[in-house]
N, C-alpha and C positions, 0 to 999 in steps of 0.2 A: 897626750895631754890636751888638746885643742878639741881631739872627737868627746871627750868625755865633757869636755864645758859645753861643747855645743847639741850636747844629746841632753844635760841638763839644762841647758836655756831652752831647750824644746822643749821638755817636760814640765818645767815652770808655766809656762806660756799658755801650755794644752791644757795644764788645771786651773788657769786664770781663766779661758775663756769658758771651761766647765761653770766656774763658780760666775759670771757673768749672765752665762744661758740662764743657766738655775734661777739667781737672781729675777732676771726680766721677765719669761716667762712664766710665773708661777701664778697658781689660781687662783691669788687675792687682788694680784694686779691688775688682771684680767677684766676680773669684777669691780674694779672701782675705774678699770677705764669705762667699760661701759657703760655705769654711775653716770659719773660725769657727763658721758656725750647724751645720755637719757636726758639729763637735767637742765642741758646747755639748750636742747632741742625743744623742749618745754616751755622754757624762758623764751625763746625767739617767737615760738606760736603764742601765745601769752601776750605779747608787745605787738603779733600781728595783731590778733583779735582786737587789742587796745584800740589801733590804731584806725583798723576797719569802722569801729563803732565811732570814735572821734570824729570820721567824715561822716557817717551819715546824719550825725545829729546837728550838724552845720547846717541852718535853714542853707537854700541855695537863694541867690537873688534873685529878686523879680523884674522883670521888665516893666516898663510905664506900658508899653503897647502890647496886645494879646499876641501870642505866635499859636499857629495850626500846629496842631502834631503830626509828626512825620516820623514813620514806623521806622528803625534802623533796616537798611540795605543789609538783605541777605545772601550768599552769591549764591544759591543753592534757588532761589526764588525767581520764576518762571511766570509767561503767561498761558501755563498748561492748563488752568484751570477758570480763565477767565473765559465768559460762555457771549461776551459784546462780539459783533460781528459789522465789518461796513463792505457793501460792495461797491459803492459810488452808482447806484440807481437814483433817480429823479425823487421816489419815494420816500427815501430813507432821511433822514438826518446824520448830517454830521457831527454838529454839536454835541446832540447827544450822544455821541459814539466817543467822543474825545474824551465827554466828562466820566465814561462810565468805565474807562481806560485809566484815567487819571486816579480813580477812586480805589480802583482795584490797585495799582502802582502802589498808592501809600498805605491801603491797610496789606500787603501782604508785600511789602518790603523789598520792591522788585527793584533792582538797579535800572539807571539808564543804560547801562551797555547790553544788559538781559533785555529791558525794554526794548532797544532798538535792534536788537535779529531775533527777539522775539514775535515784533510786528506784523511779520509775515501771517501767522497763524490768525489771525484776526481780520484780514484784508481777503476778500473772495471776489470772484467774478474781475468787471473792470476795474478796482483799487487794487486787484490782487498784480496785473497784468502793469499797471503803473508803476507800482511799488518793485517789479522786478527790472523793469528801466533807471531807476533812480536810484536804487540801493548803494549802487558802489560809490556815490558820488557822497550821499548821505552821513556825514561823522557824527552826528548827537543826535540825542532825544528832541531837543529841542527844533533843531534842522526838519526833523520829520513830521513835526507836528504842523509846522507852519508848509510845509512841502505840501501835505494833504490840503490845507485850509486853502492852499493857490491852486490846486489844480480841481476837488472837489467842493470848496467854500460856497457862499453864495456870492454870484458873480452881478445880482443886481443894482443899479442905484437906488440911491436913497428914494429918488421922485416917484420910482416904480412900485418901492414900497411902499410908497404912502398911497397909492391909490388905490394896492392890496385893501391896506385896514381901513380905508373909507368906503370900499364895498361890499365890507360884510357888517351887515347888522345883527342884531342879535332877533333872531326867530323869538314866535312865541313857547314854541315848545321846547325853548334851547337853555338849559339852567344855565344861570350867570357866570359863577366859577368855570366853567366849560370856555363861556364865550373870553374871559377874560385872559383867560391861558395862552387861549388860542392867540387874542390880541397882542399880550406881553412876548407873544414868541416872535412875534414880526417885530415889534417894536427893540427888541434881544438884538435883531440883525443890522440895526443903525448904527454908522460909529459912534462910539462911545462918547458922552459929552453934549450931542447935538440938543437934547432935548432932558429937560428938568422934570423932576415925578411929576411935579403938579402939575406940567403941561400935558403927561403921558395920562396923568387922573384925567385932563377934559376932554380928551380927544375919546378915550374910551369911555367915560360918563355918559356923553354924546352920541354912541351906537349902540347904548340900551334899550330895552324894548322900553316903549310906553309906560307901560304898567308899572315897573321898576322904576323910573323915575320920577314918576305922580307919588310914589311913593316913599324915595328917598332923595331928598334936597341934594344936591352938590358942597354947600355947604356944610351939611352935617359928614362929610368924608374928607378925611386928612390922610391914607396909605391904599395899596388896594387891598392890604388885609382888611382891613376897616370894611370897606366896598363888601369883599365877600363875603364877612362874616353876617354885616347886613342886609343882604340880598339872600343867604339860605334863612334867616329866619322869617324873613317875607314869604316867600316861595315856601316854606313848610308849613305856613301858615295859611297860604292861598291854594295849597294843593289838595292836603286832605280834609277838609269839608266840602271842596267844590267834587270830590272824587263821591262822596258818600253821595253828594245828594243829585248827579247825575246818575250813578247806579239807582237810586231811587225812582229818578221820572222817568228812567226807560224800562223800568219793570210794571211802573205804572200803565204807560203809553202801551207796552205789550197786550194787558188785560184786558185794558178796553178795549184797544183793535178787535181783539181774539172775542168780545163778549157783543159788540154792536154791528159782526158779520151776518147778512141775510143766512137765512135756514136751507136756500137753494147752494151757497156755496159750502157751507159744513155737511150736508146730506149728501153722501156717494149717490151717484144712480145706480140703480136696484136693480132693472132691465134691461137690455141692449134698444135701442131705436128701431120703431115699425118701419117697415117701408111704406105704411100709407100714411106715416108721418110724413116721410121724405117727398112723397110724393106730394101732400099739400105744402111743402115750405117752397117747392120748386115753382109750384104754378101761383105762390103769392108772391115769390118772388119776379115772374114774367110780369103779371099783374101791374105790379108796381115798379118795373123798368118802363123808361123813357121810350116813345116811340117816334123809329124812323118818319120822314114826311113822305108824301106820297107822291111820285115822282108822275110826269104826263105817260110815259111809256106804263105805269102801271095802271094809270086807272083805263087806257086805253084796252089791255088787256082782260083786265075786269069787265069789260063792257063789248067783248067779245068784236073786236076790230081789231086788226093789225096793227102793230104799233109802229107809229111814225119814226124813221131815223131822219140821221144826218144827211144821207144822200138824195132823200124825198125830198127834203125840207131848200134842199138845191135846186131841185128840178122845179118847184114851185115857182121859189124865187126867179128863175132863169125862164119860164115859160111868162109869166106875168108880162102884159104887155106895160 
């Protein structure tokens, strides 16, 4: 009695979870679960995209003050391909090795940790030989940069400077913008603050050439762009008509040289020289040479007597009563 209930409660059981299977797995359900999860998936990208676009159409704020761009850090970005080089020669500039270091940094996104043991590749000769003593001590970009500025910087005083740019003038053949660069480079190496544009305007105003300043007032100048712009248009205008019209008087000056030569210097000679040419230039030239004086030993010879010396001229004296 008890096996036959419990082979029937099995039986029950076994076509209950038949009709369960069937039930849940069948091919409409299937398909409308995946419906769903299609539609749910749909709805979420849909409320991103929303959401994407809602930010970007958000002015962002602006600042009162301008900020520089600075390219996002890449850590893949290197200075493999930056071609600045410094070796701490007398020659070289530092400055501009820093700035052209710097410039490459922010357009091509290079970290300061990439910057700083990338630096090696960039330092040759004695920066390269320094920069292996200092390295390990060196923790930032920052650190390095001013490391360099103390040991290769410009190590002069101010006074010394100034003596620099009150000793160069500006040449006559020396364009203005040239001279000017050159000035504002020294004047670059003062500390910062010491001296106001307009005192930096008179000092170089001041080792202009002449010409240049009979020509532009001091007071018609307020920047040194101002200066330059006014000085190449003077200079363009005093170069090429004075250029034409010396080409001119030395093609002139040529002509006539060439046209008011005697006819003995344009005519080759034709013949070799006789020798009884030579022979007369010699004997006009004895001719007209200076002649020795006539010495008492010589005329005494000429005159067919023994010439008197030194040792006679003793015996005389010493016989003479």
């Amino acid at each position: 009695m008890t096996r036959s209930r419990k082979s029937r409660c099995n039986a029950s059981l076994l076509s209950n979870d038949g009709e369960d299977r069937e039930k849940t797995f069948t091919e409409s359900a299937v398909t409308a679960l995946i419906a769903r999860l299609q539609q749910s998936q749909t709805e979420a990208f849909e409320r991103l995209i929303d959401r994407v676009m809602a930010d970007r159409t958000v002015p962002a704020p602006q600042s009162s003050t301008p900020s520089t761009f600075v390219a996002p850090s890449d850590a893949s970005a290197t200075f493999a391909r930056c071609t600045a080089r410094y070796g701490g020669g007398p020659g070289e500039s530092l400055e501009n090795f820093l700035d052209a270091v710097d410039s490459f940094k922010e357009c091509a996104g290079v970290s300061d940790f990439a910057a700083l043991r990338g630096l090696s590749m960039l330092l040759t000769h004695d920066a390269a030989t320094w920069w292996q003593g200092v390295r390990e001590t060196t923790q930032t970009w920052k650190e390095a940069k001013e490391s360099l500025v103390c040991a290769f910087g410009e190590q002069r005083p101010p006074h010394r400077l100034y003596r620099l740019l009150f000793n160069e003038q500006q040449a006559s053949n020396e364009r203005t913008d040239i001279f000017v660069a050159k000035a504002r480079a020294l004047l670059a190496k003062l500390p910062r603050g010491d001296l106001t544009t307009k005192v930096e305007l008179d000092m170089v105003y001041g080792l202009l050439n002449n010409k240049i300043r009979e020509r532009i007032a001091r007071s018609e100048i307020t920047s040194f762009e101002d200066l330059i712009r006014r000085a190449r248009e003077l200079e363009d205008g005093m170069t090429t008509p004075a250029t034409n019209y010396e080409r001119d008087l030395r093609t002139r000056a040529g002509r006539s040289a060439h046209a008011t030569l005697p006819a003995r210097v344009l005519a080759p000679r034709s013949s070799p020289p006789s020798p009884h040419d030579s022979r007369a230039t010699d004997a006009a030239q004895r001719a007209s040479a200076p002649r020795a004086p006539i010495t008492q030993s010589l005329q005494a010879t000429c005159a067919g007597a023994r010439p008197t010396t030194a040792t006679d001229d003793n015996k005389l004296e010493t016989s003479a009563p």
